[in-house]
C-alpha positions as CSV (number, residue, x, y, z in Angstrom):
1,X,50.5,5.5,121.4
2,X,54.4,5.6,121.8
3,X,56.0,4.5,118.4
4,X,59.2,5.0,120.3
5,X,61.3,4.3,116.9
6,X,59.0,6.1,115.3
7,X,60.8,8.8,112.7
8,X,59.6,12.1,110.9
9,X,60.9,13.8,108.2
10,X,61.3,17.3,107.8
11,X,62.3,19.3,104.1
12,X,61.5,19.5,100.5
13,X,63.5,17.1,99.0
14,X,60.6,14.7,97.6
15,X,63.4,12.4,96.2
16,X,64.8,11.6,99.3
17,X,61.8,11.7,101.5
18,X,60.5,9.1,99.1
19,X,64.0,7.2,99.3
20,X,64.2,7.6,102.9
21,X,60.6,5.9,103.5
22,X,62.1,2.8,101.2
23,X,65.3,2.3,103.3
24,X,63.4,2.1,106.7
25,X,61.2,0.2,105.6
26,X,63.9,-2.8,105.1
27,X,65.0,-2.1,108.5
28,X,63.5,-3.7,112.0
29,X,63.9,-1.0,114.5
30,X,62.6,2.1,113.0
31,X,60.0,3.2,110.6
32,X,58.7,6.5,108.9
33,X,55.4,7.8,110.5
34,X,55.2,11.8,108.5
35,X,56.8,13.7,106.0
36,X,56.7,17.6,106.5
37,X,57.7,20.9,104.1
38,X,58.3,23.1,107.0
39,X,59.2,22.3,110.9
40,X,55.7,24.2,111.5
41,X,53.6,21.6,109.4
42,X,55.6,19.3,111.6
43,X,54.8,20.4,114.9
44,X,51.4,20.7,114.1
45,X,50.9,16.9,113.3
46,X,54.0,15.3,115.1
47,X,53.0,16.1,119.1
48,X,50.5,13.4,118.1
49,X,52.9,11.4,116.5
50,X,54.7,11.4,119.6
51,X,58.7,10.4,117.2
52,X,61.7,9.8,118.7
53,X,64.0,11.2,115.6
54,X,63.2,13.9,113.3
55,X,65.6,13.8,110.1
56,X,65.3,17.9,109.8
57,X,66.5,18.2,105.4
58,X,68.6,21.8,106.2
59,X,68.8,24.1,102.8
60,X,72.4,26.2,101.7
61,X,73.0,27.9,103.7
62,X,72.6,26.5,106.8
63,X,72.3,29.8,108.9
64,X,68.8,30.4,107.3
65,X,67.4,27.5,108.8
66,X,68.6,26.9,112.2
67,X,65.0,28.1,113.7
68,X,63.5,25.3,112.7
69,X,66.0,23.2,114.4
70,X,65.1,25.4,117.7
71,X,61.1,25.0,116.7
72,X,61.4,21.6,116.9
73,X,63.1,20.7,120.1
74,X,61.4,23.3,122.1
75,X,57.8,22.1,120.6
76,X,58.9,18.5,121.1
77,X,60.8,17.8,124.3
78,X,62.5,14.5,123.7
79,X,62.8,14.8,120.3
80,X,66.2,14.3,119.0
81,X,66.8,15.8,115.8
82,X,69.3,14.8,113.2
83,X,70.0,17.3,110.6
84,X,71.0,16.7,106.9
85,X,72.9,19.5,105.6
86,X,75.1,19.8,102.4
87,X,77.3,22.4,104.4
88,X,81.2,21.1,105.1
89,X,82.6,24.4,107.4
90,X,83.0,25.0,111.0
91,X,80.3,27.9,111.1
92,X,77.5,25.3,109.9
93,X,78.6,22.9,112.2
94,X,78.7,25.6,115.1
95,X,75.5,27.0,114.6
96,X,73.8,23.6,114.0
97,X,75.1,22.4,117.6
98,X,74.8,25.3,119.2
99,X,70.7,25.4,118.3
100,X,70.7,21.8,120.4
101,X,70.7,19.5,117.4
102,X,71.6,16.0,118.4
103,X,73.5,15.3,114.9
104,X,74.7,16.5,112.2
105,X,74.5,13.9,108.8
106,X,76.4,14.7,105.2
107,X,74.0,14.3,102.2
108,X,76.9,12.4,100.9
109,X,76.9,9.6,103.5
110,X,75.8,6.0,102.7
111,X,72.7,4.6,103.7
112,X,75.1,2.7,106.3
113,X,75.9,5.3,108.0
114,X,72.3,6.9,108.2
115,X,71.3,4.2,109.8
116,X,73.7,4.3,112.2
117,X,73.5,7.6,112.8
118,X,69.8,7.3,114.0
119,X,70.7,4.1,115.7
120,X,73.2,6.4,117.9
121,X,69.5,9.0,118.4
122,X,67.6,5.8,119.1
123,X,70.2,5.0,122.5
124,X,70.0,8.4,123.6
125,X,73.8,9.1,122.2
126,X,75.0,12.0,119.6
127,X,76.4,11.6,116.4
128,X,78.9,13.7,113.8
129,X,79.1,12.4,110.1
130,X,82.8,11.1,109.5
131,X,83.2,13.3,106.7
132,X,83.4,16.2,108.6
133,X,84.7,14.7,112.0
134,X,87.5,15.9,111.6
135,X,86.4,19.8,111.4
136,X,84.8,19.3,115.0
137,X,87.9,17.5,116.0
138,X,89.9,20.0,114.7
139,X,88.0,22.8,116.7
140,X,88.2,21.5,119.8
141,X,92.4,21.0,119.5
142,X,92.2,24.7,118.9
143,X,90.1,25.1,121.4
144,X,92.4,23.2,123.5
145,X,95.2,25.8,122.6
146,X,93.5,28.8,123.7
147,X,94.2,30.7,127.0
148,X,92.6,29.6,130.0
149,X,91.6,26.1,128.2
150,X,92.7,22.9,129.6
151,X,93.5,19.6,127.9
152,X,91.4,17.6,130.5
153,X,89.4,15.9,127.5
154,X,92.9,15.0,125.7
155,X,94.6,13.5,128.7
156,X,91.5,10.7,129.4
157,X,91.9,9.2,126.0
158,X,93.7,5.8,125.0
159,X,96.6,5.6,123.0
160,X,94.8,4.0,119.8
161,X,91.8,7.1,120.7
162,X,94.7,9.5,120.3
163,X,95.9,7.6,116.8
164,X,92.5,7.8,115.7
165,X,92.0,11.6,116.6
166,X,95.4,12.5,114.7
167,X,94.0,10.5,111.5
168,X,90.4,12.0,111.8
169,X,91.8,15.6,112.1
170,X,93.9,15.2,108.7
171,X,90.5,14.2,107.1
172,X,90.6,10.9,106.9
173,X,87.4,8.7,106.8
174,X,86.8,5.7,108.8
175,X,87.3,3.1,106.1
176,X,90.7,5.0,105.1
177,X,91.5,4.9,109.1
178,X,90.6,1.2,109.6
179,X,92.9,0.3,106.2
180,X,95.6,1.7,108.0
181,X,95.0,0.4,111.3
182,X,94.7,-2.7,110.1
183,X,91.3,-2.9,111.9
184,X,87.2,-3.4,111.1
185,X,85.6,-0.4,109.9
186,X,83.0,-1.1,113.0
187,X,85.8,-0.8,115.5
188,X,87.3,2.4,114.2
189,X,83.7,3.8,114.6
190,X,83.2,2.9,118.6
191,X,86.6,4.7,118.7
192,X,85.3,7.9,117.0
193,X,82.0,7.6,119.4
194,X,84.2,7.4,122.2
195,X,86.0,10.5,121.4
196,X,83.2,11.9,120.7
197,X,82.0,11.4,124.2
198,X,85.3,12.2,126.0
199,X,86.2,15.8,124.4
200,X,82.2,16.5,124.5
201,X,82.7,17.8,121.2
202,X,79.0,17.4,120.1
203,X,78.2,20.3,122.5
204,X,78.2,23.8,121.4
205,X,81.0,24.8,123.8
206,X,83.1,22.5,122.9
207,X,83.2,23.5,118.9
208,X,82.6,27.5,119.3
């Protein structure tokens, strides 16, 4: 059957595999059904498994892995796969995308924010961790400045999306941003995932 919130795991990192299991576990919505070395031993098992997330554990550097990101997605159509990378640079991010990876998670997040991110999987949406927003955000206003680029994406957002943008892009996280703003940490989030959307910066195009 369907687990349809069903999760895998994919990597070597026994320690957070094992904490990983713990935290969904407390949850409602989503629960771990395999643990795999490799993407191979994944495939193998998971097309019976049938998940809807695969939490893909990426090594240093993050170039040596991106096949398994491809493995996974072209093995497992429907599968969205979250990656977990240590990496905090443009060409990690790029190359991560641009192998179809639906998002891209900092080892340093809180469990929050894991959560969240594979709540985002769960609705069919894409997902950048705030630590390194501001890298995508800062590609695509670069992007934005080259020849025979337009500003289209720049021009749809809100006044408080463009406030938001400016903050993200000097680095700052979504606590710091919502101090500031004088507003919750939730809503400073739905205006990050709106931006998200609007400058399509989850998509390889948008960030190379």
């Amino acid at each position: 059957d369907n687990a349809g919130d069903a999760i895998i795991y994919v990597g070597a990192a026994s320690m957070f595999r094992d904490g990983l299991g713990l935290l969904l576990a407390n949850t409602n919505s989503s629960q771990l059904v395999g643990t795999f070395d490799t993407a191979a031993e994944a495939i193998v098992v998971a097309s019976k498994l049938r998940p809807q997330v695969a939490l893909l554990d990426l090594g240093v550097p993050v170039q040596a892995h991106i096949s398994a990101i491809t493995s996974l997605k072209s093995a497992l159509p429907g599968l969205a796969v979250l990656v977990l990378a240590n990496a905090r640079d443009q060409l990690s991010i790029r190359a991560v995308f641009a192998a179809a990876a639906d998002a891209y998670l900092h080892k340093d997040e809180d469990h929050a924010e894991l959560l969240f991110a594979i709540e985002c999987l769960m609705r069919g949406r894409t997902y950048v961790s705030s630590s390194v927003c501001h890298l995508v955000i800062s590609g695509f206003i670069e992007s934005c400045a080259l020849p025979n680029r337009t500003g289209d994406g720049l021009e749809s957002l809100t006044k408080r999306e463009q406030q938001v943008m400016r903050m993200i892009a000097l680095g700052n996280r979504t606590r710091e941003i919502a101090y500031r703003l004088n507003l919750s940490p939730k809503t400073i989030e739905k205006h990050r995932m709106s931006l998200m959307r609007k400058l399509g910066v989850n998509s390889a195009p948008a960030v190379a």
